[in-house]
C-alpha positions as CSV (number, residue, x, y, z in Angstrom):
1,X,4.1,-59.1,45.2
2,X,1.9,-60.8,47.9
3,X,3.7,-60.6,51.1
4,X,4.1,-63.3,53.8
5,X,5.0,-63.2,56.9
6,X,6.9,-66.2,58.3
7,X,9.8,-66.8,60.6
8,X,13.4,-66.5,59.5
9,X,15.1,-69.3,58.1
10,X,18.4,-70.7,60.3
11,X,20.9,-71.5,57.9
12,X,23.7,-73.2,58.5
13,X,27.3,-72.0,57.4
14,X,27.2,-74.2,54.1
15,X,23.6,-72.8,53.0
16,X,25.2,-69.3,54.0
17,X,28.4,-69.5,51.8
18,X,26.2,-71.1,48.5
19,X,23.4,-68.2,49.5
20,X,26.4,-65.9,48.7
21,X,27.9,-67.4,45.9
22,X,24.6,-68.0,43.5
23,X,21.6,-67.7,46.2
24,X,18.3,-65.9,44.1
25,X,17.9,-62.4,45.2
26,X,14.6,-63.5,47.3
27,X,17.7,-65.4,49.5
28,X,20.0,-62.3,49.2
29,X,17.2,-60.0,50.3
30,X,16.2,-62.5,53.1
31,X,19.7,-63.3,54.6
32,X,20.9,-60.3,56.5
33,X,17.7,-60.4,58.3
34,X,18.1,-64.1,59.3
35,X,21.9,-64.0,60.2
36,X,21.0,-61.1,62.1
37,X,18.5,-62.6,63.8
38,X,19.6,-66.2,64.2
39,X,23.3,-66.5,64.1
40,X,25.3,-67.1,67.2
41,X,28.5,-65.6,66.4
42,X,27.4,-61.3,66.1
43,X,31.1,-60.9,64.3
44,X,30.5,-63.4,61.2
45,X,26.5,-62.0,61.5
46,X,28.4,-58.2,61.5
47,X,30.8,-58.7,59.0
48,X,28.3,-60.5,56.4
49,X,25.8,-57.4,56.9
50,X,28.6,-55.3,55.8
51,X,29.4,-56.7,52.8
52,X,25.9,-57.8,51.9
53,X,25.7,-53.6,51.9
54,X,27.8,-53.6,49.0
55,X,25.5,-55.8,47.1
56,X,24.1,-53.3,44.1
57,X,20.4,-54.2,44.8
58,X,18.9,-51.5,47.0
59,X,16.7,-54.1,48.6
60,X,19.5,-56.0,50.1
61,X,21.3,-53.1,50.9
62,X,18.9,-51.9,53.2
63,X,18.2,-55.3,54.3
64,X,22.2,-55.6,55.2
65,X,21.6,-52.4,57.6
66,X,18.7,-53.9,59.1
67,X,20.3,-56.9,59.3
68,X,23.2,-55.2,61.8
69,X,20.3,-53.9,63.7
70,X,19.5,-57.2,64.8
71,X,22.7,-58.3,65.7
72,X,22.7,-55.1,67.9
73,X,19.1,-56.9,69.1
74,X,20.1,-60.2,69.5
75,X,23.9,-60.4,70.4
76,X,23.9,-56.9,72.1
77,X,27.2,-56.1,69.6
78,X,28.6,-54.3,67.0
79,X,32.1,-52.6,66.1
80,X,31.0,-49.1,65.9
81,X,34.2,-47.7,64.2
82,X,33.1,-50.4,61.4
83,X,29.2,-49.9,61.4
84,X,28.9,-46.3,62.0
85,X,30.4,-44.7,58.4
86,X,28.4,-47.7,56.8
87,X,25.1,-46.0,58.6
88,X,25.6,-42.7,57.8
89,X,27.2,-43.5,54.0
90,X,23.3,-45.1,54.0
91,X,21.1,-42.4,55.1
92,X,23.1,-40.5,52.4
93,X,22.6,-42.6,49.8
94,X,19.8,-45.1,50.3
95,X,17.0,-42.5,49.5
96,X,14.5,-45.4,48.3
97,X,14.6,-47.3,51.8
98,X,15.4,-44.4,54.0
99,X,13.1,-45.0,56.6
100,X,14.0,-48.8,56.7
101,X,17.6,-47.4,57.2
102,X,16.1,-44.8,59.9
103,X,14.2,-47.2,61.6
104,X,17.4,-50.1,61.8
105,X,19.7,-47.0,62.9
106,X,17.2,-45.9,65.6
107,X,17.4,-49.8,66.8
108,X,21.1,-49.5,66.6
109,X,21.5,-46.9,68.9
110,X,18.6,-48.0,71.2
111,X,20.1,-51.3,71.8
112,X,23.8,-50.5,71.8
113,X,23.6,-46.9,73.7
114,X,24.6,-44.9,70.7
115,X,24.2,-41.4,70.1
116,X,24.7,-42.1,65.8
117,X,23.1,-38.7,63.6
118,X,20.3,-38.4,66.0
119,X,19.1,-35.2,63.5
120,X,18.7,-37.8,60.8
121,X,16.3,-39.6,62.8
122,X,13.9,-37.3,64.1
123,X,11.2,-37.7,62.1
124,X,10.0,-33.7,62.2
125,X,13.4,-33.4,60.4
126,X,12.2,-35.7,57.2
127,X,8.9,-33.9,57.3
């Protein structure tokens, strides 16, 4: 697969809702990242991340987590009683994306002054 590197598409709540309904899994894998990024309200851009996590494709899960990273970017918010068993259930789990997940949780905690499995991200400890 040829990638390309273009900006993020800002979607409105319609495109959102039929995205989620019957969107092609190039527009599931693609939407975290651009609600993250674009949306103006960080709770709906939270909340869709989360369950966009439960999605069974691996791609979109660890999209969903980097996704919350940049609502913890761009809105400077997250509910960390919400987000933080979601992170760590996804360094557990997401062994095919790990550093993907790594690199959103080390964002997380950059950008919203968290202290989440800080062993997990030391790279010397993958090694």
């Amino acid at each position: 697969m040829k990638r390309i590197y273009k900006p993020l598409p800002i979607l409105s709540e319609n495109e959102i809702k039929r995205i989620m309904s019957d969107g092609s899994i190039e527009e599931l894998i693609i939407l975290p990242l651009s609600i993250g990024e674009n949306y103006p309200k960080w709770k709906f851009a939270q909340d869709l991340c989360v369950k966009l996590y439960e999605y069974p494709d691996p791609r979109v899960k660890a999209n969903a987590i980097l996704g919350l990273s940049y609502v913890a970017r761009t809105k400077g918010k997250l509910e960390k009683h919400i987000i933080k068993p979601i992170l760590l259930k996804a360094l557990r789990e997401e062994k095919e994306y790990e550093w993907r997940i790594i690199d959103a949780l080390e964002d997380i905690n950059l950008f919203m002054g968290w202290n989440i499995s800080k062993k997990a991200c030391s790279r010397e400890e993958l090694e």
